[in-house]
C-alpha positions as a Markdown table, in Angstrom:
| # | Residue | x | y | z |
|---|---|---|---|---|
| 1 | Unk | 9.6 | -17.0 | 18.3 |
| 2 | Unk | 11.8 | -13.8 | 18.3 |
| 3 | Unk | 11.8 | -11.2 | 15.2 |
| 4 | Unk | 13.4 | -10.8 | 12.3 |
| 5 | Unk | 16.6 | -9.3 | 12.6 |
| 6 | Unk | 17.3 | -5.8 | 10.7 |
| 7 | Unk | 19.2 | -5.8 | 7.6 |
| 8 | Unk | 21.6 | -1.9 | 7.3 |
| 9 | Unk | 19.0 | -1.1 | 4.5 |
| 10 | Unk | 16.0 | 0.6 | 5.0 |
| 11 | Unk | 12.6 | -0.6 | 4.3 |
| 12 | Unk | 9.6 | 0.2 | 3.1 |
| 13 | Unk | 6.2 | -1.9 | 3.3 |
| 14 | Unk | 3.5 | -1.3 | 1.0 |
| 15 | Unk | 0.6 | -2.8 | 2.3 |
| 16 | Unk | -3.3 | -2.8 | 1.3 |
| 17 | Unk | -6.2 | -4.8 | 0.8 |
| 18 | Unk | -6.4 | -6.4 | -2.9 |
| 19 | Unk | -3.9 | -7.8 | -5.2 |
| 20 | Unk | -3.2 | -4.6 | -7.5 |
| 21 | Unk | -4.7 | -1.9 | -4.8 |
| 22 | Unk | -0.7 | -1.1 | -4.7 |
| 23 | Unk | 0.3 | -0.8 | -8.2 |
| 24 | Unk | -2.8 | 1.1 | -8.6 |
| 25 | Unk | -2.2 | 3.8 | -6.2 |
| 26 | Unk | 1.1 | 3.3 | -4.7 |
| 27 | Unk | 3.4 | 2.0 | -7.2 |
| 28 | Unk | 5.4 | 4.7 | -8.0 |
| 29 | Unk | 6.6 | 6.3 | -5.4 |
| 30 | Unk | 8.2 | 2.3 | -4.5 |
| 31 | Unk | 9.9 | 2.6 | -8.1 |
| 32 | Unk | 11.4 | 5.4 | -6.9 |
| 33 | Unk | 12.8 | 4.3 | -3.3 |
| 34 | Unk | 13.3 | 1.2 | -4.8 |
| 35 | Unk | 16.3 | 3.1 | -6.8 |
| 36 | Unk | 16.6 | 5.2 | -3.7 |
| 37 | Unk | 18.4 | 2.0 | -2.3 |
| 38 | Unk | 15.1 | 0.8 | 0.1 |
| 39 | Unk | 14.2 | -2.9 | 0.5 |
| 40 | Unk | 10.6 | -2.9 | -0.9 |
| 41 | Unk | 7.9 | -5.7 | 1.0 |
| 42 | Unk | 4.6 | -5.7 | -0.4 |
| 43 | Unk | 1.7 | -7.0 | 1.6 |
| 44 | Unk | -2.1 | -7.6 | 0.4 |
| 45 | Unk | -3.8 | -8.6 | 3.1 |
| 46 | Unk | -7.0 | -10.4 | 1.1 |
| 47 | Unk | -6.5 | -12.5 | -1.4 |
| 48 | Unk | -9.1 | -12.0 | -3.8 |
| 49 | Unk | -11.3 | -14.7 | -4.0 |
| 50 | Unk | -14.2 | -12.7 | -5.1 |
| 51 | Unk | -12.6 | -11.1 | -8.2 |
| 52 | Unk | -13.8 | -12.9 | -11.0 |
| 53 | Unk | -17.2 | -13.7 | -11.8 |
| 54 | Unk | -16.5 | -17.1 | -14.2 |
| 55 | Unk | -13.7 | -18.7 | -11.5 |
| 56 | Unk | -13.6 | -21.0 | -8.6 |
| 57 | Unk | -13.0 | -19.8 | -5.7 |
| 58 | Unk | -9.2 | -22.0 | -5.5 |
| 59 | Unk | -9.0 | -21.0 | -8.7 |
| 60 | Unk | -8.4 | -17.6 | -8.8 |
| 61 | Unk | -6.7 | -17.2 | -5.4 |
| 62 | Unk | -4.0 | -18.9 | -6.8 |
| 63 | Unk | -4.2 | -16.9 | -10.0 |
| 64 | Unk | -4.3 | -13.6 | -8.0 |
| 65 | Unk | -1.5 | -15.1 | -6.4 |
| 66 | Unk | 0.9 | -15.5 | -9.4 |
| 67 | Unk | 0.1 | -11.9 | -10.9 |
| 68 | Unk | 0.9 | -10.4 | -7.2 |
| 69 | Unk | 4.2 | -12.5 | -7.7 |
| 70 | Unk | 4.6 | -11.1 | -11.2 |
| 71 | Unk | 4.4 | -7.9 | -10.3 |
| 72 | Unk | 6.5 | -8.3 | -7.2 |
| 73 | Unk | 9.1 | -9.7 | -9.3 |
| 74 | Unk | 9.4 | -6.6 | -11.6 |
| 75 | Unk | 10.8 | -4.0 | -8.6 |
| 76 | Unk | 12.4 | -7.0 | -6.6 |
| 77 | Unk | 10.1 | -6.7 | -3.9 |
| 78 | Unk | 9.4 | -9.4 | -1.0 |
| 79 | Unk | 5.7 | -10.3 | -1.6 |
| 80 | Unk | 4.1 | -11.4 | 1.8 |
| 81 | Unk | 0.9 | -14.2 | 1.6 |
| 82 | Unk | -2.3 | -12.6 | 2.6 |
| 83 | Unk | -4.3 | -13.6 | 5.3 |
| 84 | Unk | -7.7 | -13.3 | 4.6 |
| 85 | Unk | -10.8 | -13.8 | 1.7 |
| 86 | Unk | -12.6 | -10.6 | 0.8 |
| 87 | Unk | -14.7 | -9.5 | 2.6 |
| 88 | Unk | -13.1 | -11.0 | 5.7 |
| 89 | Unk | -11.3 | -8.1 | 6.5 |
| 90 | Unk | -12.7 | -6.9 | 9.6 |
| 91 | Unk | -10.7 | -4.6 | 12.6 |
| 92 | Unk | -10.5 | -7.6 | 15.3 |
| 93 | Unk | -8.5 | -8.7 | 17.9 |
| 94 | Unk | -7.3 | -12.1 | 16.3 |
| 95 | Unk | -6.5 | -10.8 | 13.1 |
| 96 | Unk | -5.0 | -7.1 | 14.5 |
| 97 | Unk | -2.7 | -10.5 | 16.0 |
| 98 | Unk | -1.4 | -11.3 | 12.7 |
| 99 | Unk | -1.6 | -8.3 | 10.7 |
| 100 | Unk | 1.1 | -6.8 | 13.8 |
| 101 | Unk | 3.3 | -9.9 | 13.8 |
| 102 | Unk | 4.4 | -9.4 | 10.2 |
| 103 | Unk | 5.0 | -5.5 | 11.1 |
| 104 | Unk | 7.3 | -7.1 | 13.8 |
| 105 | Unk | 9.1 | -9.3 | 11.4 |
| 106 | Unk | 9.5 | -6.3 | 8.3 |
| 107 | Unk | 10.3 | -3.9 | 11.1 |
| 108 | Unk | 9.6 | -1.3 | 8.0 |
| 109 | Unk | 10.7 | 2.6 | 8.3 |
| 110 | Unk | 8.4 | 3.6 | 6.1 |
| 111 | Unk | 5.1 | 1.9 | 6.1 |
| 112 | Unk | 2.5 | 2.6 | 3.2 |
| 113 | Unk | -1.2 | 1.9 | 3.5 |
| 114 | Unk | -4.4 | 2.9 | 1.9 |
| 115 | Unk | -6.3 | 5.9 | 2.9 |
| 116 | Unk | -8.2 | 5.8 | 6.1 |
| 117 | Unk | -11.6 | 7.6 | 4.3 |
| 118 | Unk | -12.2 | 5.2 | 1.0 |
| 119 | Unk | -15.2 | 3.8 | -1.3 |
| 120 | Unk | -14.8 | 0.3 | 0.1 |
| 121 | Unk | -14.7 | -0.9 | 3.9 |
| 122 | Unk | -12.3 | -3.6 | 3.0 |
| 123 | Unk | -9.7 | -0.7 | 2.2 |
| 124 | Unk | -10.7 | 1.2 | 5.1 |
| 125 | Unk | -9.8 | -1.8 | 7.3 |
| 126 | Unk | -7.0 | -2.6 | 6.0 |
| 127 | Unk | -6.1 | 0.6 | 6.9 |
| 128 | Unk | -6.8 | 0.5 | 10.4 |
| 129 | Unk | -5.7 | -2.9 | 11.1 |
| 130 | Unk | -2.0 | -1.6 | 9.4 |
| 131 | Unk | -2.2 | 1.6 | 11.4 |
| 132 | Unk | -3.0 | -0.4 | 14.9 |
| 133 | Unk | -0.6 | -3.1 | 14.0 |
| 134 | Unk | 2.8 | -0.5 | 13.7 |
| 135 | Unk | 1.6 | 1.6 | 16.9 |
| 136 | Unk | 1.6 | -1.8 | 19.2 |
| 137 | Unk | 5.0 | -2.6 | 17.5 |
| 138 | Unk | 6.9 | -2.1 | 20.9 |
| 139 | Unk | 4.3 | -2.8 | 22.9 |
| 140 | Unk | 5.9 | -6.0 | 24.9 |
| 141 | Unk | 2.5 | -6.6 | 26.2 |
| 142 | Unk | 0.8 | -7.2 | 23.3 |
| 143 | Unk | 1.1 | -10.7 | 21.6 |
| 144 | Unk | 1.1 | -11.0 | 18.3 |
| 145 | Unk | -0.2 | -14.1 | 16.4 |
| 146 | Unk | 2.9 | -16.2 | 16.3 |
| 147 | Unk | 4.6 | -14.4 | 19.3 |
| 148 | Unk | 6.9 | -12.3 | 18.5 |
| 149 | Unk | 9.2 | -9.7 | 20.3 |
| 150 | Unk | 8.8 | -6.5 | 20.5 |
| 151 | Unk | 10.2 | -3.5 | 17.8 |
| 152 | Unk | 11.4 | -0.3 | 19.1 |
| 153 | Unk | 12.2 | 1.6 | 15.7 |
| 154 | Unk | 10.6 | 4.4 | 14.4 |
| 155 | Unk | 8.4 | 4.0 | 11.1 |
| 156 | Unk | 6.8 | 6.8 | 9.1 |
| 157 | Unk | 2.9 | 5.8 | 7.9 |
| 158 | Unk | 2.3 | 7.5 | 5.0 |
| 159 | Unk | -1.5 | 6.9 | 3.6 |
| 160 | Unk | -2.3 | 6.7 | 0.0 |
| 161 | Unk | -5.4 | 8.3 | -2.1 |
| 162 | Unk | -8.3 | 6.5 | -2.3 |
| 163 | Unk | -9.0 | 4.3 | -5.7 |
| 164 | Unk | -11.6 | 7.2 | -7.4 |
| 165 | Unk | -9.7 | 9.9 | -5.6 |
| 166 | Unk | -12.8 | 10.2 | -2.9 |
| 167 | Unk | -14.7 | 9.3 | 0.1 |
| 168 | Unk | -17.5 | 6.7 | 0.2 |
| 169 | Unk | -19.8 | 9.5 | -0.1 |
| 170 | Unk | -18.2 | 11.0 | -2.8 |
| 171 | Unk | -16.3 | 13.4 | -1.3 |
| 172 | Unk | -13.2 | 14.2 | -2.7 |
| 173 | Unk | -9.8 | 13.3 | -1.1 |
| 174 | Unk | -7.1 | 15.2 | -1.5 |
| 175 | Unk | -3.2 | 14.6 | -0.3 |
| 176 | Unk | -0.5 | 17.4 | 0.6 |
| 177 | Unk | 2.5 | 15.5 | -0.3 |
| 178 | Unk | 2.7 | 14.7 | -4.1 |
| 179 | Unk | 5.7 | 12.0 | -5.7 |
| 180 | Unk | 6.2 | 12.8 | -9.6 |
| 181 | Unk | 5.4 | 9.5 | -10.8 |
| 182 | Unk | 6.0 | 10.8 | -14.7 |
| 183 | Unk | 9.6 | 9.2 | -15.0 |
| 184 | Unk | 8.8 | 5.6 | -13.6 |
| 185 | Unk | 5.1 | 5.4 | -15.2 |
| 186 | Unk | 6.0 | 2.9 | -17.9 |
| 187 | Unk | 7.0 | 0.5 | -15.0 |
| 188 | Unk | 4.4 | 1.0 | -12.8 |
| 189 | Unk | 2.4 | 0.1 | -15.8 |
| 190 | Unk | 3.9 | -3.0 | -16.7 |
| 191 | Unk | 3.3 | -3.9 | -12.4 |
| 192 | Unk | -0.3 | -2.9 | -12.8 |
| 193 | Unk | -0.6 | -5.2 | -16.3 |
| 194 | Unk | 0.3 | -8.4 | -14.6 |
| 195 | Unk | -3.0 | -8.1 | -12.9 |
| 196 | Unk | -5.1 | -9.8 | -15.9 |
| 197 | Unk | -7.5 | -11.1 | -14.0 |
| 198 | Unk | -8.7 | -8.4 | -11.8 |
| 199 | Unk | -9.0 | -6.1 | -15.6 |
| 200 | Unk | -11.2 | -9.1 | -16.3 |
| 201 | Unk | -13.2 | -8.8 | -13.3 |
| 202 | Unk | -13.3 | -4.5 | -13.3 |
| 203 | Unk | -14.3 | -4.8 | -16.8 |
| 204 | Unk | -17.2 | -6.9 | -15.6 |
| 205 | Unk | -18.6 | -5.1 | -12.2 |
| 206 | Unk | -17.0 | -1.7 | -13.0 |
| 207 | Unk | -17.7 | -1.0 | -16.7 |
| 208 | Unk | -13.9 | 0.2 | -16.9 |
| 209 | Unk | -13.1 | -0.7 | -20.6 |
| 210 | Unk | -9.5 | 0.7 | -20.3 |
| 211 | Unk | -7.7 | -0.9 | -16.7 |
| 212 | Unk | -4.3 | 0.4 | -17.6 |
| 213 | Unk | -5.8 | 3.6 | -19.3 |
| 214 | Unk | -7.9 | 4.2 | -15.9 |
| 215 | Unk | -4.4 | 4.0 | -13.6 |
| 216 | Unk | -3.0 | 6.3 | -15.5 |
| 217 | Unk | -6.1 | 9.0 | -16.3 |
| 218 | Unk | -6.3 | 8.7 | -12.5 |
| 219 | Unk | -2.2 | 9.8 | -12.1 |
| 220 | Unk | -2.3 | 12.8 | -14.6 |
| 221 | Unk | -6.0 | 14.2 | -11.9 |
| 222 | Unk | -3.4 | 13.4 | -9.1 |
| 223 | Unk | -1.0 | 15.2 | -11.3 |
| 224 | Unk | -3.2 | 18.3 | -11.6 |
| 225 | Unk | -4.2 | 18.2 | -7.8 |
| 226 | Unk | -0.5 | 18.6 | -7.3 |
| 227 | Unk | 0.1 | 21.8 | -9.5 |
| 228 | Unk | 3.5 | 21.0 | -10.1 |
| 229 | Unk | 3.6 | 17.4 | -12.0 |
| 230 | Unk | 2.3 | 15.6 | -15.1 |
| 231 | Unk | 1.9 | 12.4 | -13.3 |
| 232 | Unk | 2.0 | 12.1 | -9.7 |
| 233 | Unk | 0.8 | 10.0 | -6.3 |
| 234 | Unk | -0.5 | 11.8 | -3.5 |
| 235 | Unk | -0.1 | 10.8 | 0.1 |
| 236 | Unk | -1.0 | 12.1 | 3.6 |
| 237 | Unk | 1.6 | 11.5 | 6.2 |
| 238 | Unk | -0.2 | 10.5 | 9.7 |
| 239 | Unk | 0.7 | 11.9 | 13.0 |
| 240 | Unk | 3.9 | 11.3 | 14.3 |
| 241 | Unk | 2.8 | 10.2 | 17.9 |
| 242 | Unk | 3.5 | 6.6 | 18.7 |
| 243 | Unk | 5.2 | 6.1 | 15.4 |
| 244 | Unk | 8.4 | 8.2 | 15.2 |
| 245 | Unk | 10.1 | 11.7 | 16.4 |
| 246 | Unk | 8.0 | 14.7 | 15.0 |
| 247 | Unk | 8.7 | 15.9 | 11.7 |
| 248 | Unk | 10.3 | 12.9 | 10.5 |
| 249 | Unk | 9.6 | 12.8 | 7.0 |
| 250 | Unk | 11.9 | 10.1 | 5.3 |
| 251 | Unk | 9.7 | 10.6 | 1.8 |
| 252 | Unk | 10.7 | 13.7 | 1.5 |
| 253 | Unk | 14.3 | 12.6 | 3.1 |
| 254 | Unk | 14.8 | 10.2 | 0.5 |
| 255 | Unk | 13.2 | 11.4 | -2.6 |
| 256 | Unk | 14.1 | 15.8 | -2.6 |
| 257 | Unk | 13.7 | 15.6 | -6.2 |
| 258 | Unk | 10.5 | 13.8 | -6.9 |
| 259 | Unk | 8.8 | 15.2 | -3.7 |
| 260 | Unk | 6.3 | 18.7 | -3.9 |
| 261 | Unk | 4.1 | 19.5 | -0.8 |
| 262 | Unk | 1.5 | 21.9 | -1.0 |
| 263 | Unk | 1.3 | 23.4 | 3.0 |
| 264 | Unk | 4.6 | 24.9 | 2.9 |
| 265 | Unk | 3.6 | 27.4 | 0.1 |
């Protein structure tokens, strides 16, 4: 099998662990390449078979399935199946295979993903397998599950906030690139609300009375931690080696207005 070939548009993939892990923390800042002109792919890699606690297992993979449709649907975003249960997200050679075979079919300039330091190991795997995946992009010797050839172009990784805004020690986590979310927060909303069943399921094993409420308590800290915005996402852009030249920024590129970063001040 070869790869995909490369639309003129640029792309962005937003990729994590659970169905509504992206509207949750990433959302946003998609809204706003999205009407930058940027094809939008979004990418859980689980499934979510263990979020409910009344459904069957089919039962509310299929369901997740639909509101991750639903909320593709709203930005016009390619929604990619994911691969795994829950759980089953483990940094391994045969599913590193797959996870880098779709990176060679987006071929994505910017590639999203959720922060390496997190409350959950599924996130934190995610992360890694994502992070591995783009590096062996152009790496002809390393076969991806189906085969695919080799990418060459540069992508950008750009690594959400945590869910909770901390570590899995409690330790808090704290970005240096903020994207004013304020203008697009209705939206990203209406994304996040098409999750029913996981505000079901949070209700439940989290206590969190308020899902929508919580998204957006959590923008306005993120807000705060950037000094600058009412609402806002923060991310940490990884290093440049093996990804792209040095100093390429194409967040910053591509969104001058909505953009703040705290180390140049």
């Amino acid at each position: 099998m070869t790869g995909a070939v490369k639309s003129s548009a640029r792309v962005v993939l937003a990729a994590a662990a659970h169905p509504d892990d992206i509207e949750f923390m990433m959302a946003g800042t998609l809204l706003h390449l999205r009407a930058a002109g940027l094809r939008i792919h979004l990418w859980n890699l689980a499934n979510g078979n263990c979020g409910s606690v009344v459904l069957k297992r089919e039962d509310i993979i299929a369901l997740r399935w639909v509101e991750a449709r639903a909320s593709a649907a709203i930005i016009g975003a390619e929604l990619h199946p994911p691969l795994v249960d829950d759980f089953a997200l483990y940094y391994e050679p045969a599913l590193l295979a797959r996870v880098a075979a779709v990176i060679r079919v987006v071929q994505p300039d910017i590639l999203l993903v959720p922060s390496p330091h997190d409350y959950m190991e599924d996130h934190q795997n995610a992360c890694r397998l994502l992070v591995t995946a783009a590096f062996v992009r152009a790496m002809r010797n390393f076969t991806t599950d189906p085969p695919l050839a080799p990418w060459s172009g540069d992508t950008a990784v750009y690594h959400a906030l945590p869910y909770g805004l901390a570590d899995s020690l409690g330790r808090p986590v704290r970005a240096d690139l903020f994207v004013d979310i304020g203008p697009v927060l209705p939206q990203k909303r209406e994304m996040l609300a098409q999750h029913r069943s996981q505000k079901e399921w949070l209700d439940v094993s989290q206590g969190l009375d308020a899902y929508l409420q919580e998204m957006e308590t959590m923008s306005a800290r993120v807000g705060r931690m950037s000094g600058r915005f009412a609402q806002a996402e923060g991310w940490r852009r990884h290093n440049h080696l093996g990804f792209c030249p040095a100093g390429h920024d194409p967040l910053r590129e591509l969104l001058p207005d909505q953009c703040h970063v705290l180390a140049e001040e």
